[in-house]
N, C-alpha and C positions, 0 to 999 in steps of 0.2 A: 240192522242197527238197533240198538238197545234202546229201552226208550228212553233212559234218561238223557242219553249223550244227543238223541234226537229233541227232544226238547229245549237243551241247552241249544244246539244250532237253527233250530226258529229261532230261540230269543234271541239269542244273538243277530238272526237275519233281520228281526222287525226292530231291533234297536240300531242297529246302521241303516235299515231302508228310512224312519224317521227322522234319523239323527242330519240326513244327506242337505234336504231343502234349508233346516235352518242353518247349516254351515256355509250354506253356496248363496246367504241373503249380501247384498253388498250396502255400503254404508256404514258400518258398525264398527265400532271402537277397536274391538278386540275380536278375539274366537274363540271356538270351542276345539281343546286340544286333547280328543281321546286315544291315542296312538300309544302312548304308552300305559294307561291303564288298562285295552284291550288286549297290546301285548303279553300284559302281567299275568291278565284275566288267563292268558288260552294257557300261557306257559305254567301256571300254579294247577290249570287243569290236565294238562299234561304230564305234568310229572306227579300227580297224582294218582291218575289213569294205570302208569307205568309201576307205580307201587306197589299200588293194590293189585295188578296184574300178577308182579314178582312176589309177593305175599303169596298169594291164593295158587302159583304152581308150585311154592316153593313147601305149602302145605300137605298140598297132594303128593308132592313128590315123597313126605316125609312119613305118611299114610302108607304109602307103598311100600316104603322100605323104609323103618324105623331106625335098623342098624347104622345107616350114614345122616342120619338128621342132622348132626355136628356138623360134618362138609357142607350138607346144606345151605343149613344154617349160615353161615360161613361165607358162602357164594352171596346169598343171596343179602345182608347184609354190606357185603362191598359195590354190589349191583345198584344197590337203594344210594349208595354213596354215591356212587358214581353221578347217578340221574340230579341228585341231591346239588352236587357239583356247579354242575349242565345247568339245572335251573338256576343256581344264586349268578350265576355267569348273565345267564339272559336277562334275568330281573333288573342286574347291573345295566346291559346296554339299552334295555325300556326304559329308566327312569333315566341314564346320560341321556338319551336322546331327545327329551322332552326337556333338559337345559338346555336345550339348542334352540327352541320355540318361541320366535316372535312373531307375533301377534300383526295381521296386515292392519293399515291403517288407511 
């Protein structure tokens, strides 16, 4: 595992292992509703991941063989679309899902 992507999932493990107790406190007005900002969180990191993934073979590939860099090119542009897609789709049902959030009393 790379380190960046490993230090992304510490933080992420140490900010749900604190976040746990003060959600699970009873008495309190309202809550803390992170479900859809963490959603957002993994899914923008996700399809970023997958970008720069299709970027950097779609480089190499164009290194290798410069004669079809156009197809490439080409591929790999509707690929990024595609992902592009995918995420504003998920983005949409993190942020509906969090209108649906009421608060125990």
């Amino acid at each position: 595992m790379s380190q960046n992507l490993r230090v992304m999932v510490y933080g992420v493990g140490v900010f749900l292992a604190l976040a746990a107790p003060a959600m699970a406190a009873e008495g309190g007005s309202g809550g803390v509703h992170f479900s859809a900002a963490i959603g957002a969180a993994l899914t923008i990191c996700g399809a970023g991941y997958g970008i720069g993934r299709i970027g950097q073979a779609a480089v190499e590939a164009m290194a290798r063989q410069p004669e079809v860099a156009g197809q490439i090119q080409t591929a790999m542009i509707i690929a990024a679309a595609l992902i592009e897609g995918a995420t504003f789709f998920a983005l949409i049902v993190c942020m509906g899902s969090n209108a649906n959030y009421k608060p125990f009393n």
